[in-house]
C-alpha positions as CSV (number, residue, x, y, z in Angstrom):
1,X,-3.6,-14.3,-66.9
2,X,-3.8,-11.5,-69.6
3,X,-5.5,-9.1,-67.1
4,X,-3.0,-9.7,-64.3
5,X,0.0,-8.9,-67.0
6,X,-1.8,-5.8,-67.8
7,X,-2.2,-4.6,-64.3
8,X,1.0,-5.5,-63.1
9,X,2.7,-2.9,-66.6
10,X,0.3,-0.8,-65.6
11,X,1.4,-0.7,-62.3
12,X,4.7,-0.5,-63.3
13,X,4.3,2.7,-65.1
14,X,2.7,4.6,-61.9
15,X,5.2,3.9,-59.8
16,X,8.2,4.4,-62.0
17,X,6.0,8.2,-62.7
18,X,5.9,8.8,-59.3
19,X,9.3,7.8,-58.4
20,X,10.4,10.5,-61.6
21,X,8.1,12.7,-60.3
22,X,8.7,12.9,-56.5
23,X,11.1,15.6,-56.0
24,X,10.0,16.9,-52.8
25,X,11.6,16.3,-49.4
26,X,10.2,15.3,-46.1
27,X,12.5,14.6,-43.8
28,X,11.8,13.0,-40.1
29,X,13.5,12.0,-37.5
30,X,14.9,13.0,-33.5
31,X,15.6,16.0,-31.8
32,X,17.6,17.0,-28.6
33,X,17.0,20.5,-27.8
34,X,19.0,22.2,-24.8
35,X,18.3,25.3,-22.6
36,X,21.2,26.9,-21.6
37,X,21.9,26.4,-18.2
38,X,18.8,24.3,-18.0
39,X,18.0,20.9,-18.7
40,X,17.7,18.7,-22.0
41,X,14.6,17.8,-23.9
42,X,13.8,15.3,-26.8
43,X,11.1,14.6,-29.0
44,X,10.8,14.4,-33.0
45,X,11.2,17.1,-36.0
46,X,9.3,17.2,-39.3
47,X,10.8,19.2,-42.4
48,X,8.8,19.3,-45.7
49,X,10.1,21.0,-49.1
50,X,8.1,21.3,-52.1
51,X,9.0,20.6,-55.4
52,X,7.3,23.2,-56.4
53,X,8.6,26.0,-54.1
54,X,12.8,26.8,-53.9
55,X,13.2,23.0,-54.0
56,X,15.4,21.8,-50.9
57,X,16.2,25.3,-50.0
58,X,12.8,26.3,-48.0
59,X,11.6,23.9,-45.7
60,X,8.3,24.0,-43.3
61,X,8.6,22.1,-40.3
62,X,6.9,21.0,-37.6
63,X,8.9,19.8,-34.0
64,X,7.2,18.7,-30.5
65,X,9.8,18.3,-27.9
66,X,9.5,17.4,-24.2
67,X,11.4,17.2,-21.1
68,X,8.9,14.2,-20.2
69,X,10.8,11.9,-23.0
70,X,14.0,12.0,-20.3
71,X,15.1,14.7,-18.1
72,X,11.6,14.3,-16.0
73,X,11.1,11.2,-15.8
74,X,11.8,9.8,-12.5
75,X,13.1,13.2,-11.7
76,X,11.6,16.8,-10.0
77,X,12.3,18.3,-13.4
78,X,9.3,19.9,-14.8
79,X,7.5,18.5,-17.0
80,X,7.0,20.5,-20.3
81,X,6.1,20.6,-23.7
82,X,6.9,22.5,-27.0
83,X,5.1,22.2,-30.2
84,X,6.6,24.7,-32.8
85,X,5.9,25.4,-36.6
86,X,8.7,26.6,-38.5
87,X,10.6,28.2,-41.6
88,X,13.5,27.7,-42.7
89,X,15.6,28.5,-45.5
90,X,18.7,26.3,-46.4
91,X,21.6,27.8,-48.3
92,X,24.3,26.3,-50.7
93,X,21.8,23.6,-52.0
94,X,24.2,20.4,-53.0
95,X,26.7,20.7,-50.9
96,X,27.7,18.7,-47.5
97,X,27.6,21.5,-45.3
98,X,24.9,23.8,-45.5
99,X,24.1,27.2,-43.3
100,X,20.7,27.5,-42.7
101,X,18.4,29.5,-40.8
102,X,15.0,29.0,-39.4
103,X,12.2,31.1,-37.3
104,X,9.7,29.5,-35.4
105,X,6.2,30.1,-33.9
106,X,4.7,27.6,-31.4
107,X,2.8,26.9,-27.8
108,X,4.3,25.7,-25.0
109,X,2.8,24.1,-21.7
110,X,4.5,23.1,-18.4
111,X,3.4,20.4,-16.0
112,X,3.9,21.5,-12.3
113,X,3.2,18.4,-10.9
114,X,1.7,19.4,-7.6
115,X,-1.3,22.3,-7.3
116,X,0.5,24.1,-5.2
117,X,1.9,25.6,-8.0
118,X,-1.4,26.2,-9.9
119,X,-0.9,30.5,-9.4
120,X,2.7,30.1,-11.7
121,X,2.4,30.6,-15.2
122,X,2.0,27.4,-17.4
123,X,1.2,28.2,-21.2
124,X,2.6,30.9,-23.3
125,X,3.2,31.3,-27.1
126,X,6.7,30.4,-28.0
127,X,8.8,32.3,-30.9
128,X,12.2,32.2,-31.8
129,X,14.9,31.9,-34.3
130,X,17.4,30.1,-34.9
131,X,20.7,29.3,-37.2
132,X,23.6,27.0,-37.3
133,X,24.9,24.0,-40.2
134,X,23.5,21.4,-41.7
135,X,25.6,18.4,-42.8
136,X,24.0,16.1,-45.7
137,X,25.6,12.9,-45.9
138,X,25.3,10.7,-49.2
139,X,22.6,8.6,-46.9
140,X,18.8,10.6,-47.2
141,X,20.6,12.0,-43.5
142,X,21.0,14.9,-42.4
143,X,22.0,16.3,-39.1
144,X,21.6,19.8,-38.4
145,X,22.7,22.2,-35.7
146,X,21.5,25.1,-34.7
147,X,21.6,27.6,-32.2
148,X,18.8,29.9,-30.9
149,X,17.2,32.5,-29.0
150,X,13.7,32.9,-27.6
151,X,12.2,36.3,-28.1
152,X,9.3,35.4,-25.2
153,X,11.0,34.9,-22.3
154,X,10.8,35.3,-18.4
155,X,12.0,37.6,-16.0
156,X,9.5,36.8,-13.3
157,X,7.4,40.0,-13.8
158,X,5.4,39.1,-16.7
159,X,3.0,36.2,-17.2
160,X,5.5,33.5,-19.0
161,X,6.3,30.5,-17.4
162,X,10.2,31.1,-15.6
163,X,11.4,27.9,-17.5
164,X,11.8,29.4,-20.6
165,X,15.3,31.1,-21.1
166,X,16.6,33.0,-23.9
167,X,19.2,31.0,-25.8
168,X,19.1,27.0,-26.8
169,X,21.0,24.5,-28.6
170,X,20.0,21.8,-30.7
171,X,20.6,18.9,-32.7
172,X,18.3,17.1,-35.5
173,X,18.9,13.7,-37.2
174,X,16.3,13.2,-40.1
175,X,16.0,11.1,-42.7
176,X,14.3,11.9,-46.2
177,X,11.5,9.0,-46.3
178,X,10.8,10.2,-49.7
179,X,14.0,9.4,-51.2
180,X,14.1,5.9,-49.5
181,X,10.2,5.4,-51.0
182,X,12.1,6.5,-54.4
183,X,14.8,4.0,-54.3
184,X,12.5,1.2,-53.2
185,X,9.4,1.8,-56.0
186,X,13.0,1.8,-58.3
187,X,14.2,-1.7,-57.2
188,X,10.9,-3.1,-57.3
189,X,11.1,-2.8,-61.1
C-alpha cells in the first residue's frame, strides 16, 4: 500500500513538471489549399515551436496535401501530391490576429492516370512563399490564412509538370495538442 502511495506522489510530481515545463507548441490539424484558377486540394499541416527558440513566433512545419482527398476522386482531375517543409515566422505574439509569413521547400508528384501520358512531366521540387493572418482564438485553435506564390512553375517549355500555377490560397485549422496534454496532466491532479 505504502509503495503504491509513493509511486502514485511521485507520479504526481512528473507530470505536474512536465505540464510547467512544456512551453512548446505543436499544432495539427486540416488544410484546404487552392490553385488559382485550378482545383482544390486537402490534406493535413504540422507546425512545431520550440520553447527554446523565439517561442510561438518561429514555427517549422510540415504539410502533405492532395487533390486525391476530394477534387479527384471520382473525377478526371489529376491526381497529385505535395509534401512541403516549412518556415515561418509569426508576428505580434499574444494577440488574436497575427501576420505571419512562411517559405516553403517540398516535392511534388502527379498521377496521370493513363500511360499515355507517361512523356509529361510528373515530379518537380516545389518552393514558395507565402503570407496572410492568423487568428488565435482562446481555444488551443488557430486558423490561418495565407496567400502564396510558387517560384517553380510551368509554362510548358521546361520540365515541370503544367499543373502547378503560380499563386494559391489556403486555409489551416490546427489545434495545439500540447496545450490540451497540459490542461489534462493539470486536471488529473
Amino acid at each position: 500500500m505504502k509503495k503504491n502511495a509513493y509511486l502514485l506522489i511521485i507520479l504526481s510530481g512528473i507530470c505536474v513538471c512536465r505540464a510547467k515545463a512544456q512551453s512548446s507548441i505543436l499544432d495539427v490539424g486540416p488544410r484546404v489549399q487552392k490553385a488559382i484558377d485550378l482545383y482544390y486540394e486537402n490534406g493535413v499541416s504540422l507546425g512545431y515551436s520550440s520553447k527554446k527558440l523565439m517561442p510561438d513566433r518561429v514555427y517549422f512545419g510540415f504539410s502533405y496535401y492532395t487533390s486525391r482527398l476530394g477534387t479527384a476522386y471520382h473525377s478526371n482531375a489529376i491526381k497529385q501530391d505535395n509534401y512541403l517543409l516549412s518556415a515561418a515566422y509569426y508576428f505580434r505574439r499574444n494577440h488574436i490576429i497575427r501576420p505571419l509569413l512562411r517559405a516553403n521547400a517540398g516535392y511534388f508528384s502527379a498521377d496521370y492516370g493513363s500511360p499515355i501520358f507517361d512523356m509529361l512531366p510528373s515530379k518537380t521540387m516545389l518552393l514558395s512563399v507565402d503570407g496572410g493572418l492568423c487568428f488565435q482564438t482562446r481555444l488551443p485553435l488557430k486558423i490561418s490564412t495565407t496567400f502564396g506564390y510558387n517560384l517553380i512553375t510551368s509554362n510548358g517549355l521546361n520540365n515541370v509538370p503544367g499543373t502547378i500555377y503560380p499563386f494559391f490560397y489556403q486555409v489551416t485549422l490546427s489545434w495545439n495538442i500540447f496545450q490540451h496534454a497540459n490542461r489534462t496532466a493539470l486536471k488529473g491532479i
